[in-house]
Phi, psi and omega in degrees: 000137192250132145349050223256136193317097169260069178279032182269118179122332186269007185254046170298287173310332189295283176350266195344311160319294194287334185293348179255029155311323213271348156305321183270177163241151175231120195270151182211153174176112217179197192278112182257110220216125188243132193257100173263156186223118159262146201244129135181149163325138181241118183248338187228179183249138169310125157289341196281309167207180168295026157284185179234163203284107197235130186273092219275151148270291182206140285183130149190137178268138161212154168317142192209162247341254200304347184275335191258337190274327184294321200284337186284331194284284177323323158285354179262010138128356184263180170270168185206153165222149160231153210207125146168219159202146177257176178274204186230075148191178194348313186276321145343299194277312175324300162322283190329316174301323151358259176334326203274328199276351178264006136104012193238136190274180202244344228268359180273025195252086158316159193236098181251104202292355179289327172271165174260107165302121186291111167251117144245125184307141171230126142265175200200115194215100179082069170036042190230149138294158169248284186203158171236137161253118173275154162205109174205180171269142179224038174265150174269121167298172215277195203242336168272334149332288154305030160223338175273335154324267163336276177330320184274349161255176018236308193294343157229043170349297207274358173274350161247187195213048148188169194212149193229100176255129189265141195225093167232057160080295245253052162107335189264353198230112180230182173285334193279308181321321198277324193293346191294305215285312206270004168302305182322299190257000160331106174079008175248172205237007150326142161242131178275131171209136181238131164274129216258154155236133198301000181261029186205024198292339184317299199304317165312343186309152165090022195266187163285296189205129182261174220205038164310115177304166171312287174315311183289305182302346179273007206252304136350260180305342188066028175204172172269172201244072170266333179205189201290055197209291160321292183321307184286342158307311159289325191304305190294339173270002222226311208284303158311310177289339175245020176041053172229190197272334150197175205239141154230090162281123204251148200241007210050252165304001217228329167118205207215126162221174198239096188304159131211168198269130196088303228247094184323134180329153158243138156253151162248092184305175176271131179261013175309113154306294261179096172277106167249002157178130169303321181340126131116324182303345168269352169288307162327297173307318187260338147316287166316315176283340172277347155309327186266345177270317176301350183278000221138288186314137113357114190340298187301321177319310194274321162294328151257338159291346125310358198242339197281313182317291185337297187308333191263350184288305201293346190252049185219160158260119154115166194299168178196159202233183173237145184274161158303300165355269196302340163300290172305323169299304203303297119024269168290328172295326183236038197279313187337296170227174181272014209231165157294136159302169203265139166047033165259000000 
């Protein structure tokens, strides 16, 4: 029987956590990608084919995968470093600029002129997707790449206190990497954590802590994840087989629960009113809880001021990050329970 996290009497202490983010630092360092969005409306059916007609309004770029886990950490209030590689055009130079403008140096970004900078497109017509196109490279980058990689973490090993791998296929994250990375933090009290893809669970063993969604462990484990019963098998198959220290499955509509090793699961409801859109929200998740364990926090701690982030991303479209601010507003309104209060 799972559990549910009751930390009510602590959100004194939490508040107290976030106000000290901006003491950690955190290294992030994975597939860096910018996510565009056309915004417009649909009145009509194509004469041409069944599609439908969409009447662009407006155009917006935001930071996207390892990039986008760096802008949450930061906007809440932490230090960042980002590691990874882009192509050498137009979209590239864009991200870059991004970044600079959120106050972040470039210098962990390799520029490999063979790749295609990762974008994807979303249209978007009535809070709805329409359709999305992607355009990158999904090649595993070279092997002198992965060691200038390195090499740019081993220059400051010692200056951070969590390590972030955003891992979404495209190349930047291999077995030389993981093992590069965990040589690196060997016998140190860093914590390593990765938001996983699923063709690559191989590579994580030994790792602390992983972020899997409901689909990817069940994707993982081979079989679904329909109710608490499927769920507590994976977390526990998932803890074991990949020897790390917890497992935090995230559940959508359903919250978050939280494997460790010794310790009976924890759940955590969801404090979302209103699911508009997912995008982005697992970046969201694993930046907040390693901002909060490098700050301090105790697992379970850190897992709910992650469940809190979540709840405020998912109810805007398209990706998007959280403040300190609006973390601590959030917090205090809805500490009673982890679930919405009844007629709020």
């Amino acid at each position: 029987m799972m559990k549910e996290i009751d930390l009510r009497g602590k959100t004194g202490e939490l508040i107290e956590y976030i106000d000290r983010f901006h003491s950690a630092n955190v290294f992030v360092i994975g597939d860096i990608m910018l996510d565009e969005y056309i915004w417009g409306d649909v009145s009509r059916i194509s004469p041409e084919a069944p599609v439908p007609v969409v009447e662009i309004k407006e155009e917006t770029k935001r930071l996207g995968g390892a990039a986008n886990v760096v802008h949450n950490i930061i906007s809440l209030g932490g230090k960042c470093t980002l590691c990874g590689v882009i192509g050498e055009d137009n979209t590239g130079r864009e991200l870059t600029e991004m970044l600079k403008g959120i106050g972040l140096t470039t210098d962990g970004i390799l520029i490999d002129p063979s790749r295609h900078t990762s974008i994807k497109t979303r249209v978007v017509a009535r809070n709805q997707q329409v359709v999305r196109f992607d355009r990158e490279t999904r090649g595993k980058i070279d092997n002198e790449s992965t060691e200038r990689l390195l090499k740019f973490l081993k220059q400051r090993t010692n200056d951070i206190d969590a390590i972030v791998v955003a891992d979404y296929g495209k190349g930047v994250i291999s077995p030389q990497l993981m093992k590069g990375l965990m040589a690196l933090i060997a016998d140190s009290k860093k914590i390593l954590a990765v938001d996983p893809n699923t063709e690559h669970f191989e590579y994580y063993e030994g790792i602390d802590i992983i972020t899997p969604n409901h689909h990817e462990a069940g994707a993982y484990c081979r079989f679904e994840i329909v109710d608490e019963e499927t769920l507590d098998k994976a977390g526990r198959k998932m803890l074991d087989e990949l020897n790390c220290k917890c497992v935090l499955i995230t559940q959508g509509k359903d919250g978050m629960t939280l494997f460790e090793k010794g310790e009976d699961p924890y759940h955590i409801s969801t404090i979302a009113r209103k699911v508009f859109d997912v995008s982005g929200a697992g970046d969201t998740v694993i930046g907040t809880l390693c901002l909060g364990l490098a700050s301090g926090m105790d697992r379970r701690s850190a897992a709910v001021i992650s469940n809190f982030a979540a709840g405020i991303v998912v109810g805007e479209v398209g990706t998007s990050v959280v403040t300190a601010k609006e973390l601590k507003d959030v917090i205090n309104r809805r500490w009673d329970r982890f679930h919405p209060l009844n007629g709020d």
